[in-house]
C-alpha positions in Angstrom: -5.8 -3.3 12.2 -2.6 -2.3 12.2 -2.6 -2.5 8.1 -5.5 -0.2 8.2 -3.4 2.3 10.7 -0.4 2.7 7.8 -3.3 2.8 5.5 -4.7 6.3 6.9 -1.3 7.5 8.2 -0.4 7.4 3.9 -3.2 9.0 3.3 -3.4 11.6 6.0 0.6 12.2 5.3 0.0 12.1 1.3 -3.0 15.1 1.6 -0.4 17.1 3.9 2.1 17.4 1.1 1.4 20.9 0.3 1.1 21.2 -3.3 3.3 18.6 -4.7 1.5 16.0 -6.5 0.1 13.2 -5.6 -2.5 15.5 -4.0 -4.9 13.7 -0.9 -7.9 13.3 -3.2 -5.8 10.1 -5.0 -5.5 8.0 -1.9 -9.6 7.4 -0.7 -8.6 3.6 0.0 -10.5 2.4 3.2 -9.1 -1.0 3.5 -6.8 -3.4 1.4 -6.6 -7.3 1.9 -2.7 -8.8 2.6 -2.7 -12.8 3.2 -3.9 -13.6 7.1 -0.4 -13.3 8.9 1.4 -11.7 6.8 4.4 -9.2 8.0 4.6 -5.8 6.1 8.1 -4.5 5.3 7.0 -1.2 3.6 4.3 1.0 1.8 4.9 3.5 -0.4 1.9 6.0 -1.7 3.3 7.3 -5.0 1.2 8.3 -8.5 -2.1 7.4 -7.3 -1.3 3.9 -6.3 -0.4 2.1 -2.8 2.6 -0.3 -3.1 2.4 -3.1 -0.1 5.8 -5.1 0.4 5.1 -7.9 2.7 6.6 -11.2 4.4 4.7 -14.3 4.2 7.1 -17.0 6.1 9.8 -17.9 3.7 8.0 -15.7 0.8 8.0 -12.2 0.0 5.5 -10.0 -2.5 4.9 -7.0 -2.9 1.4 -5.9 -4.0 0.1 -2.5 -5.8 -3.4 -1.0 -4.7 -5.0 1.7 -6.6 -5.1 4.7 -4.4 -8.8 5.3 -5.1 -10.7 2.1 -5.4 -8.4 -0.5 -3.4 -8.5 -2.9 -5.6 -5.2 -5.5 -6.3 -3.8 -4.1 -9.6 -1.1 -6.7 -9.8 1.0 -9.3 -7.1 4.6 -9.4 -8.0 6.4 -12.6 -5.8 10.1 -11.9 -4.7 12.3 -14.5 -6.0 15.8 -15.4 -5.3 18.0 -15.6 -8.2 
């Protein structure tokens, strides 16, 4: 639930912007999946996509939605160097 809550506040805070671009019309996302348990660290709204960082025990991935759909467009895992 509280996924869904930063979810709409992007949104909602994305088609408030006035008229810079992205306008609200890109972000129509009702839901996105993140692993059970997972902890988010940040989402960004940003050219029509939703970028999801998130904690996963030791792991961390961050994952980019598109803004209209929901769909997964890619995963990208964190890795230590």
């Amino acid at each position: 639930m509280g996924f869904i809550a930063i979810g709409a506040a992007l949104v909602y805070r994305a088609s408030q912007s006035g008229d810079s671009q992205p306008t609200g019309a890109d972000y129509v996302i009702a839901a996105m999946k993140i692993p059970a348990g997972a902890e988010i660290v940040s989402a960004v709204a940003a050219d029509g996509q939703l970028t999801v960082t998130y904690k996963l025990g030791p792991m961390t991935s961050v994952r980019i939605f598109d803004g209209k759909s929901g769909e997964m467009v890619r995963e990208i895992p964190i890795v230590s160097e």
